[in-house]
C-alpha positions as CSV (number, residue, x, y, z in Angstrom):
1,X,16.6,19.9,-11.7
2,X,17.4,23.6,-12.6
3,X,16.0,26.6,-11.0
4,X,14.5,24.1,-8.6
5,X,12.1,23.3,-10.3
6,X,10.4,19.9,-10.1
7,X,10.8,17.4,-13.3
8,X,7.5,16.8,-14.9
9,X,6.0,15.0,-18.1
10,X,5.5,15.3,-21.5
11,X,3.8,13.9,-24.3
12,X,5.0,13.3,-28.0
13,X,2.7,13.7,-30.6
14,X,2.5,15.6,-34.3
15,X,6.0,16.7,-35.2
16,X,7.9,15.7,-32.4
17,X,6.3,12.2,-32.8
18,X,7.7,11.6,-35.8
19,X,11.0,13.5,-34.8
20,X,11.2,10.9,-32.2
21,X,11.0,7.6,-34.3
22,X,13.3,9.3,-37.0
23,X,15.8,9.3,-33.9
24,X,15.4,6.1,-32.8
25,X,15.5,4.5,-36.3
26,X,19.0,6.3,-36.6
27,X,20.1,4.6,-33.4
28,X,19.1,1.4,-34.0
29,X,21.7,1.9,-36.6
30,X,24.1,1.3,-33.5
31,X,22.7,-1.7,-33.0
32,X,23.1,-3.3,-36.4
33,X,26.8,-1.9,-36.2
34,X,27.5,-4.4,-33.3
35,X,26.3,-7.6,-34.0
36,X,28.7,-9.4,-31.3
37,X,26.7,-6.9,-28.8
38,X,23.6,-7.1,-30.4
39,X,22.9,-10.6,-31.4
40,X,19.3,-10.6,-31.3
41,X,18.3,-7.5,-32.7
42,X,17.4,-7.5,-36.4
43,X,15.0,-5.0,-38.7
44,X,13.0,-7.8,-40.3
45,X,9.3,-8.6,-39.4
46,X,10.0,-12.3,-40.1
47,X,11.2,-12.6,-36.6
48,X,10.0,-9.8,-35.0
49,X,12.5,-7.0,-35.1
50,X,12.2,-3.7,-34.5
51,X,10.1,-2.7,-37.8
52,X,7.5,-5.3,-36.5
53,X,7.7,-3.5,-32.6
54,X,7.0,-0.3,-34.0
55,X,4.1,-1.5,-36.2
56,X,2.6,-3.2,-32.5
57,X,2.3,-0.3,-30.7
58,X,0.6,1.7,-33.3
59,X,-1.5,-1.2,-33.5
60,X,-2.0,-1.1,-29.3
61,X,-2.4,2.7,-30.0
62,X,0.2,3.7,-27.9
63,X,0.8,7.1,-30.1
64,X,1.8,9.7,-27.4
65,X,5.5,8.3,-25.9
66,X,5.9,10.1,-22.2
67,X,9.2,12.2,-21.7
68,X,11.0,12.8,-18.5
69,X,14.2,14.0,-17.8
70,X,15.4,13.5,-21.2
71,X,14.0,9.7,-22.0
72,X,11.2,8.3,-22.8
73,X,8.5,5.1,-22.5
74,X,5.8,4.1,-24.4
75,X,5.3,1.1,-21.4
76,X,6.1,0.1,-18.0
77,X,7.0,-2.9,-19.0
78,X,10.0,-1.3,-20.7
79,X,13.7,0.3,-19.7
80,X,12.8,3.4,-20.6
81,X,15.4,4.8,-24.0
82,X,17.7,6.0,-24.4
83,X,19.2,4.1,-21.4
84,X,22.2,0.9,-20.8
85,X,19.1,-1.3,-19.3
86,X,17.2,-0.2,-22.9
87,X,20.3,-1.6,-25.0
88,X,20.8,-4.7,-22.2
89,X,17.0,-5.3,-23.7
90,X,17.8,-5.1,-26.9
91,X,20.8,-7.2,-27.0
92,X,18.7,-10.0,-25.6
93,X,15.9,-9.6,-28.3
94,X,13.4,-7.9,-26.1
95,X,12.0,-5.9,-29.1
96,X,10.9,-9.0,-31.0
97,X,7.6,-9.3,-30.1
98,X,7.1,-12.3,-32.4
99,X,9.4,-14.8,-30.7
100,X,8.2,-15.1,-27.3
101,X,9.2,-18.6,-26.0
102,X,12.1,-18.8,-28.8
103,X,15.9,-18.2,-29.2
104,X,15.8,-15.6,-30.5
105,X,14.2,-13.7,-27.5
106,X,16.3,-14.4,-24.1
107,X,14.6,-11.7,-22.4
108,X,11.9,-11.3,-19.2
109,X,9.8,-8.2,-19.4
110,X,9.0,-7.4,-16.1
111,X,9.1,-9.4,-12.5
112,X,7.3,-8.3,-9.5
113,X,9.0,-9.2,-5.9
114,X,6.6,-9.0,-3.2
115,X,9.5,-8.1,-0.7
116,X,7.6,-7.9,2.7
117,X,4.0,-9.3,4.0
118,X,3.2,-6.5,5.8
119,X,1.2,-3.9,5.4
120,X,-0.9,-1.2,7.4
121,X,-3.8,-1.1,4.9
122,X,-7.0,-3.8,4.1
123,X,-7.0,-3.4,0.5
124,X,-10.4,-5.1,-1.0
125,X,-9.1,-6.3,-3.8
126,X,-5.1,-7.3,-2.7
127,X,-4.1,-10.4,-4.2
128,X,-1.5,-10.9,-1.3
129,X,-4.4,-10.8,1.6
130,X,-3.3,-14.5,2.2
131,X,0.0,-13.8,2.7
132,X,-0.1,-10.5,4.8
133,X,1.6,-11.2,8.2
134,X,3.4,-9.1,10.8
135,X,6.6,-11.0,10.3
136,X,8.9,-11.8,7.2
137,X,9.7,-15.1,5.9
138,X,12.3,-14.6,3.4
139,X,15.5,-12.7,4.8
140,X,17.4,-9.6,2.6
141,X,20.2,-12.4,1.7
142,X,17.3,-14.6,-0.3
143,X,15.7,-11.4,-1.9
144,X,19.9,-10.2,-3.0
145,X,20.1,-13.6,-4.8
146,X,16.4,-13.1,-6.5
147,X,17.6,-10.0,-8.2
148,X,21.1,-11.6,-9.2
149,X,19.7,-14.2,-10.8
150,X,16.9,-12.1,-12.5
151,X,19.3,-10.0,-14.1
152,X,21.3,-12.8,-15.2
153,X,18.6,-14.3,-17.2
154,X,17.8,-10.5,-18.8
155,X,14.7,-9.1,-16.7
156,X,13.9,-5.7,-18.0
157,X,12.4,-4.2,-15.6
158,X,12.2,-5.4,-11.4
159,X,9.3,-4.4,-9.6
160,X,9.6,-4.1,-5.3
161,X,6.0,-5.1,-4.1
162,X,4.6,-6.1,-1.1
163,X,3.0,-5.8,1.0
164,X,4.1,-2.3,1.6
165,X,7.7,-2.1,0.8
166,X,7.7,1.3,2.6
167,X,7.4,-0.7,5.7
168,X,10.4,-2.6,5.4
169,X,12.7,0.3,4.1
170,X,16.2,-0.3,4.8
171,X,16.1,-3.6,3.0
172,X,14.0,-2.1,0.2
173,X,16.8,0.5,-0.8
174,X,19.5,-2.0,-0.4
175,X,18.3,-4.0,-2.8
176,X,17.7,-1.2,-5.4
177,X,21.2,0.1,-4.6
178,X,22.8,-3.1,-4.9
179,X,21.1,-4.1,-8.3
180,X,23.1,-3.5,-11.8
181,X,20.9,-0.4,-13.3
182,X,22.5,-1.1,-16.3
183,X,20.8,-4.6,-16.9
184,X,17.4,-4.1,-15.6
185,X,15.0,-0.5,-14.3
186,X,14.0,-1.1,-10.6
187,X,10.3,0.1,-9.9
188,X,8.2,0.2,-7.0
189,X,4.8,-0.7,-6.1
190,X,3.2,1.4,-3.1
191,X,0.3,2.8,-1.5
192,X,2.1,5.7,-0.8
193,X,2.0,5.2,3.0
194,X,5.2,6.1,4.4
195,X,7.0,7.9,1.4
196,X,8.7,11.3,2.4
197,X,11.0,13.5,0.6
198,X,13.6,12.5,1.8
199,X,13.0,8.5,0.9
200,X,11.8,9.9,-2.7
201,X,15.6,11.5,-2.7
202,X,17.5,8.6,-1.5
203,X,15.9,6.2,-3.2
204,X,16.8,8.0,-6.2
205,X,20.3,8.1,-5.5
206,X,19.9,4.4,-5.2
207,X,19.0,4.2,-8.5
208,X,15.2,4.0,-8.2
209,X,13.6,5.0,-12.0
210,X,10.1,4.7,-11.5
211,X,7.0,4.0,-8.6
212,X,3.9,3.5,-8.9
213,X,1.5,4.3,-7.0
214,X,-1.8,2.6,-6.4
215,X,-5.0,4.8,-6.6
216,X,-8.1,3.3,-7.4
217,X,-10.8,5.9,-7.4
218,X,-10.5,9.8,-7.8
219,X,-12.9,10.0,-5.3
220,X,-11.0,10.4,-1.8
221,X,-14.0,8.7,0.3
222,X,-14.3,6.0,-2.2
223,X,-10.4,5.2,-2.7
224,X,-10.2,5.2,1.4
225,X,-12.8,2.9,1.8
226,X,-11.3,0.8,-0.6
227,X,-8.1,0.5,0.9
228,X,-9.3,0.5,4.3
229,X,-7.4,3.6,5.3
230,X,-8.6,7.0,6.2
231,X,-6.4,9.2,4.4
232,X,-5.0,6.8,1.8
233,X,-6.1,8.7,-1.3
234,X,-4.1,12.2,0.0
235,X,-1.1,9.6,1.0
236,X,-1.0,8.4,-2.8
237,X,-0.9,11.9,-4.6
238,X,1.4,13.4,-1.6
239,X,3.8,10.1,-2.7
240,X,3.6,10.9,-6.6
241,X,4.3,14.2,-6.5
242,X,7.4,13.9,-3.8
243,X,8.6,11.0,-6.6
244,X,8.0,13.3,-9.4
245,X,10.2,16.2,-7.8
246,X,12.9,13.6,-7.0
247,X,13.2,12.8,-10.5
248,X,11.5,8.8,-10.2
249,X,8.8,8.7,-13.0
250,X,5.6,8.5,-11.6
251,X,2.7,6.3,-12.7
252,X,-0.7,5.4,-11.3
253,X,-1.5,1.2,-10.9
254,X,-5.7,1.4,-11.2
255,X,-7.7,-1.7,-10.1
256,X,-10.3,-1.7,-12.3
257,X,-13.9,-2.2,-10.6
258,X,-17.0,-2.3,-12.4
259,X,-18.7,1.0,-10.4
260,X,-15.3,3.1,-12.0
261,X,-15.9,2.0,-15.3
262,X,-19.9,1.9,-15.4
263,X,-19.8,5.1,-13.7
264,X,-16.9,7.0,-16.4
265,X,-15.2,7.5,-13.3
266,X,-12.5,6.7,-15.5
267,X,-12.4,9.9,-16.7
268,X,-12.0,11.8,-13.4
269,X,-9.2,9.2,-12.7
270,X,-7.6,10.6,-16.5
271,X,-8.1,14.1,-15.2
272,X,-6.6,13.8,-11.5
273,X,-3.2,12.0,-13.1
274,X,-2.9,14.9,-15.4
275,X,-3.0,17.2,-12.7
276,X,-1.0,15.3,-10.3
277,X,1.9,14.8,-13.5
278,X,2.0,11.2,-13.8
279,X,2.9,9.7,-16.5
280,X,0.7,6.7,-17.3
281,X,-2.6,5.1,-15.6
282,X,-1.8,1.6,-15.6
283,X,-5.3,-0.4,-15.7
284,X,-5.1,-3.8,-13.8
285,X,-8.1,-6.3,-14.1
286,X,-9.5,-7.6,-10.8
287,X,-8.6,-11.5,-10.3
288,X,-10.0,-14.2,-8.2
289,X,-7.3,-14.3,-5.9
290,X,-6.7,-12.8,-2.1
291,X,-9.4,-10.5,-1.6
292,X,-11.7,-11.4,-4.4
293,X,-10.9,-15.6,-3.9
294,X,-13.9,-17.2,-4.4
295,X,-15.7,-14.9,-6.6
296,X,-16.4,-15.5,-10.4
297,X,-14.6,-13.4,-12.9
298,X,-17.6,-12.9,-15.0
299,X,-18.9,-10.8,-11.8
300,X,-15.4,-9.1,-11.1
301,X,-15.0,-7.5,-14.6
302,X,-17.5,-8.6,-17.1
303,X,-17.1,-8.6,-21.2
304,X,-19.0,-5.3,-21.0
305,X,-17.2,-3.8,-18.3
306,X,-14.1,-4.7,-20.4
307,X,-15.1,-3.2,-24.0
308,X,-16.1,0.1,-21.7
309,X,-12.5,-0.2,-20.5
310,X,-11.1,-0.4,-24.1
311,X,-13.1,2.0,-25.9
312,X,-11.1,4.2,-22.8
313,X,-8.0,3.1,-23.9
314,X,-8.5,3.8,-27.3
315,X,-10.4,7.0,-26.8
316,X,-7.8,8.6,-24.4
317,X,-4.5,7.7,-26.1
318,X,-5.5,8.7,-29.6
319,X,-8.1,11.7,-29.2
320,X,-6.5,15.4,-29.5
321,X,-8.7,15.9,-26.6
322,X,-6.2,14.4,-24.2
323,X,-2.4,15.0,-25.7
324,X,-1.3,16.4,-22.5
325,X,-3.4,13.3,-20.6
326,X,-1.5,10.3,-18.9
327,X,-0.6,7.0,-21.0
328,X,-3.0,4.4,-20.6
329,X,-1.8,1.3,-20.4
330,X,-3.9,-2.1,-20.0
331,X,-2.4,-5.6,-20.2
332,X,-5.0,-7.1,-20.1
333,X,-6.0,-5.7,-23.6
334,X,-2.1,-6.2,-25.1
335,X,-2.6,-9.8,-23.9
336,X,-5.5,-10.9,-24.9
337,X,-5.6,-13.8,-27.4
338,X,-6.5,-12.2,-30.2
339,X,-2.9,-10.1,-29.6
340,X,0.1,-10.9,-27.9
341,X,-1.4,-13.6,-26.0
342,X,-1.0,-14.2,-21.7
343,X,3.3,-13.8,-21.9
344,X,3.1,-15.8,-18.1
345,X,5.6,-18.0,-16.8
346,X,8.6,-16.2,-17.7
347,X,7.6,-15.8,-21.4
348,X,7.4,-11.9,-20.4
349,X,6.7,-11.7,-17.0
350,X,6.5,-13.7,-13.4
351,X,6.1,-12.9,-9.8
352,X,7.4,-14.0,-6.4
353,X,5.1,-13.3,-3.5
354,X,6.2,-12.4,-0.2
355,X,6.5,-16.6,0.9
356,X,9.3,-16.6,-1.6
357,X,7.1,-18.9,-3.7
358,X,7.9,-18.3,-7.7
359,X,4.7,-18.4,-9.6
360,X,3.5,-17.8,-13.0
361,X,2.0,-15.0,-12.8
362,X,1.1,-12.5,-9.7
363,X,-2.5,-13.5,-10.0
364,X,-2.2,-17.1,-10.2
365,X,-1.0,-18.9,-7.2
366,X,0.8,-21.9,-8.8
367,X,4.2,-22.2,-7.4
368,X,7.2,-23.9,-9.2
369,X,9.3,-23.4,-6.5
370,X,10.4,-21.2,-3.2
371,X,13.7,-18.8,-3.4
372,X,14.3,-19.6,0.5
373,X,15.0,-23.4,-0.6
374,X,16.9,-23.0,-4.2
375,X,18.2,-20.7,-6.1
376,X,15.6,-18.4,-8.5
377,X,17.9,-19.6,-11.6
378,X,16.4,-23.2,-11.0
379,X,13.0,-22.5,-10.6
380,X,13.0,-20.3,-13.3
381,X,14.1,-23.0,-15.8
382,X,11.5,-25.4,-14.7
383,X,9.1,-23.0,-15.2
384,X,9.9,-22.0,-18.9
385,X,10.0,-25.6,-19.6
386,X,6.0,-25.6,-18.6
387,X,5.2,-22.2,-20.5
388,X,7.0,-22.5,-24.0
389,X,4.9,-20.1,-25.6
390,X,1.8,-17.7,-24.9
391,X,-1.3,-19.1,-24.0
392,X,-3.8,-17.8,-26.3
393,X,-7.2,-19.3,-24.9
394,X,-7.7,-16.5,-22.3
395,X,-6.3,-15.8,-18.6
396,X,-5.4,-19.0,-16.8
397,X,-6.2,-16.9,-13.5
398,X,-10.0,-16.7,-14.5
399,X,-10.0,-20.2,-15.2
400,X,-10.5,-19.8,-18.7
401,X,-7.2,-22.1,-20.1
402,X,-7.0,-25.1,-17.5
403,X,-3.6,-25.5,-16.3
404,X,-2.6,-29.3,-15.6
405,X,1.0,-29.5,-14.2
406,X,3.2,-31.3,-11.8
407,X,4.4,-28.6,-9.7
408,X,6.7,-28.2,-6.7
409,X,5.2,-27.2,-3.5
C-alpha cells in the first residue's frame, strides 16, 4: 500500500481485456519453453489446453477478470496469475478442463477444511449444524498433515472452514503460515465474527490470499436473522473491508434462498459488494444437509428459482451496466451436466468436515475415510478410485445421481 491507501478492485474489460489475454498468451510461451517443468500444459483443444480454457470461460461468461494488487482471477477456484501457486497449477495440467479424471490432469481445484466445530452463530442453512460442538476433535498435528498431503497431490487452492475458524485462531494462522504458498493459495471461510485489523494484518503476513465472507441478504435484519446473530450483517462488511485494506482479496459466499432470488434481492446484494470492494459474489445452492436435512431440494431451490439465478449470472457479468460490479460466480451453473459436470470426489474438489471425515463433496456426507486414523494421502486415493470422472446426471447431494459404494466409516 502507498499513500496509505487501502488496495481495492478492478475489473478488465474493452481494451485492457484484450491487453490482458495478449499477456497471458505471451507467458504461456514460458510454459511451452519448459517442458520438464511443464509437463502437462499444451495449446491444443484435443486435450484441453489452454486455447480450450480460454474458450470455457467465455463460454461461462466470465468476461470481466478482477485485479488486485497487481494479479488477477477470473475464479475462486483458481491461484490467482501471475503467481508460483498459478504455475504449480499449471504444471500439473489444471488448465485442461477436458481431462478431469485423466493423466493428463494431476491436479485438485479447491479443498475446504472445516478446521474447528465451533461456532457462536445458528446459521439456518449450515451444512455443519451436525457437527457444531464446543470441543475439537481433530488436533493442529492431524490438520498440519491434511495440508501436506493436499499439496503433495497438487490442491490449488485450500479453504479454512469451520465452524468459525476465527474461534480457534492460533491454530488457524499456523496452519496458513506453515503451508507452501508456492503450491497451493490458502482462503478462508468466515462470518466475520471475530476478525480485527490486526488478524486481517497478520494473517496476511502468514500468507493469507483471500477470505470470504459469508453474507446472505443485503438486508441487515434479514441476514441477522438468518444467521442467528444480532449484528452479524455489520460483522461481515466490517471483516471485508479490514481484509481488503490488508491486502487479502475479498469475496462474498451467498446462500442462495428462493425469497433473494424471487424477490431481485440479488441485485441489492450486486450493489452492496460493489460498495463494500469485493471482488466476486460467490452463489452457493442450498443442500439437504445440516440445517436444511430432511427437506426436498425441489423446495430448497427449484428449476425456476435456478434459471432466475442464471439469467443473473449472465446479466451481471456481461452487461455494461455493471463493469465496475463484483464477479459472479456460480458452481452450480459451471457444473451442471450439460457443462463441466459435478468435479466431486477429488476430480476438482473435496471437503473434510470438522470430525476429520474426508467426503466427496462438502454437501454430501459420504465419508471415505477420517484424517485422525490415516493419513489424507490414503483416503484420497480410494476416493479417486470411486469418482473416475464427472458425474453428469445432476448433483448426487439432491439425490439426483444414486451413489452405491462401499465406504469406510
Amino acid at each position: 500500500m502507498t499513500g496509505g491507501e487501502a488496495p481495492r478492485v478492478a475489473f478488465c474489460r474493452g481494451w485492457r481485456l484484450a491487453l490482458l489475454r495478449g499477456r497471458f498468451l505471451f507467458a504461456c510461451a514460458r510454459y511451452l519453453c519448459r517442458p520438464r517443468r511443464y509437463p502437462l500444459f499444451t495449446l491444443g483443444a484435443r486435450e484441453g489446453g489452454v486455447l480450450h480454457a480460454l474458450r470455457q470461460i467465455r463460454r461461462f461468461r466470465i468476461p470481466k477478470p478482477v485485479r488486485f494488487e497487481g494479479t488477477y482471477r477470473v475464479s475462486i477456484a483458481m491461484p490467482r496469475w501471475p503467481s508460483r501457486a498459478f504455475d504449480d497449477m499449471v504444471a500439473r495440467g489444471g488448465l485442461n478442463l477436458e481431462a478431469a479424471g485423466s493423466p493428463r490432469r494431476a491436479h485438485v481445484d479447491f479443498v475446504i477444511l472445516a478446521i474447528t466445530r465451533r461456532c457462536g452463530y445458528s446459521c439456518a442453512h449450515c451444512y455443519e449444524r451436525d457437527n457444531i460442538a464446543a470441543r475439537e476433535s481433530v488436533p493442529l498435528p492431524a490438520w498440519r498433515a491434511a495440508v501436506e498431503d493436499l499439496q503433495k497431490i497438487g490442491a490449488g487452492v485450500i479453504v479454512l472452514s469451520g465452524g468459525e475458524p476465527m474461534l480457534r485462531y492460533a491454530d488457524l494462522l499456523d496452519l496458513v503460515r506453515g503451508a507452501d504458498k508456492d503450491r497451493s493459495e490458502l482462503h478462508l471461510n468466515t462470518s466475520g465474527w471475530g476478525v480485527t485489523s490486526q488478524a486481517a494484518r497478520e494473517l496476511k503476513a502468514a500468507g493469507l490470499s483471500a477470505a470470504g465472507i459469508g453474507v446472505d441478504d443485503a438486508d441487515p435484519e434479514c441476514h441477522d436473522a438468518i444467521r442467528g446473530f444480532p449484528g452479524a450483517h455489520a460483522q461481515a462488511l466490517r471483516a471485508a473491508a479490514l481484509f481488503r485494506e490488508a491486502g487479502v482479496f475479498p469475496y462474498f459466499n451467498v446462500c442462495l434462498r428462493p425469497d433473494l432470488v424471487r424477490s431481485g434481492r440479488l441485485w441489492s446484494l450486486l450493489e452492496m459488494g460493489r460498495r463494500a470492494g469485493v471482488g466476486i459474489l460467490r452463489l452457493l445452492e442450498p443442500k439437504p444437509i445440516g440445517g436444511f436435512l430432511g427437506r426436498q431440494p425441489a423446495e430448497l431451490f427449484s428449476a425456476s428459482d435456478r434459471a432466475i439465478a442464471e439469467q443473473f449470472l449472465l446479466e451481471a457479468n456481461s452487461s455494461r451496466r455493471y463493469a465496475g460490479h463484483p464477479l459472479i460466480a456460480y458452481p452450480g451453473w459451471d457444473e451442471a451436466p450439460e457443462r463441466l459436470g459435478c468435479w466431486l470426489g477429488g476430480l476438482g474438489h473435496f471437503a473434510i468436515d470438522s470430525r476429520g471425515n474426508v467426503n466427496p463433496c462438502v454437501f454430501l456426507a459420504m465419508p471415505f475415510g477420517n484424517i485422525t486414523k490415516e493419513r489424507l494421502i490414503d483416503v484420497y486415493a480410494r476416493m479417486r478410485a470411486a469418482f473416475p470422472r464427472p458425474l453428469r446426471s445432476g448433483c448426487p447431494a439432491n439425490g439426483s445421481t444414486p451413489i452405491r459404494l462401499t465406504v469406510s466409516a
